[in-house]
C-alpha angles and dihedrals in degrees: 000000000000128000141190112231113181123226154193087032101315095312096097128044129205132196112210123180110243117205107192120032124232099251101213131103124006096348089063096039086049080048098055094043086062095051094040092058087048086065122095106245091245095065114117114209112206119242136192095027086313105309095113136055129212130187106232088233096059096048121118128247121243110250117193102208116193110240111261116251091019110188114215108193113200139161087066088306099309097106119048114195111196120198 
């Protein structure tokens, strides 16, 4: 995988080969989609330190939700944008 990295202070760009992802965010829960939809449907995934089962087809999709009232600062920090 190959990936940008900037620079001198944002004037260069290089472009570097990663070999192991970083598994957070939307490349592990794309990950874990992939892995889910492999599954039969009667496997039951083990849930609560194992207390509680789960089929795999009734298990919920991760959702990333953006935080409400998320603050973007830009212009080196002196202007803050909320959406």
């Amino acid at each position: 995988m190959k990936s940008q990295i900037t620079i001198q202070k944002g004037t260069q760009t290089l472009e570097v080969e990663i070999g192991i992802p970083n598994w957070s965010g939307d490349l592990f829960l794309a990950h874990q989609e992939e892995l889910m939809a492999t599954l039969p449907t009667n496997t039951i995934i083990n849930t609560k330190r194992g207390t509680v089962g789960i089929k795999a087809s009734e298990y919920p999709k991760s959702v990333r939700k953006l935080p409400s009232r998320l603050r973007i600062s830009s212009a080196r920090g002196t202007k803050i944008i909320t959406l």
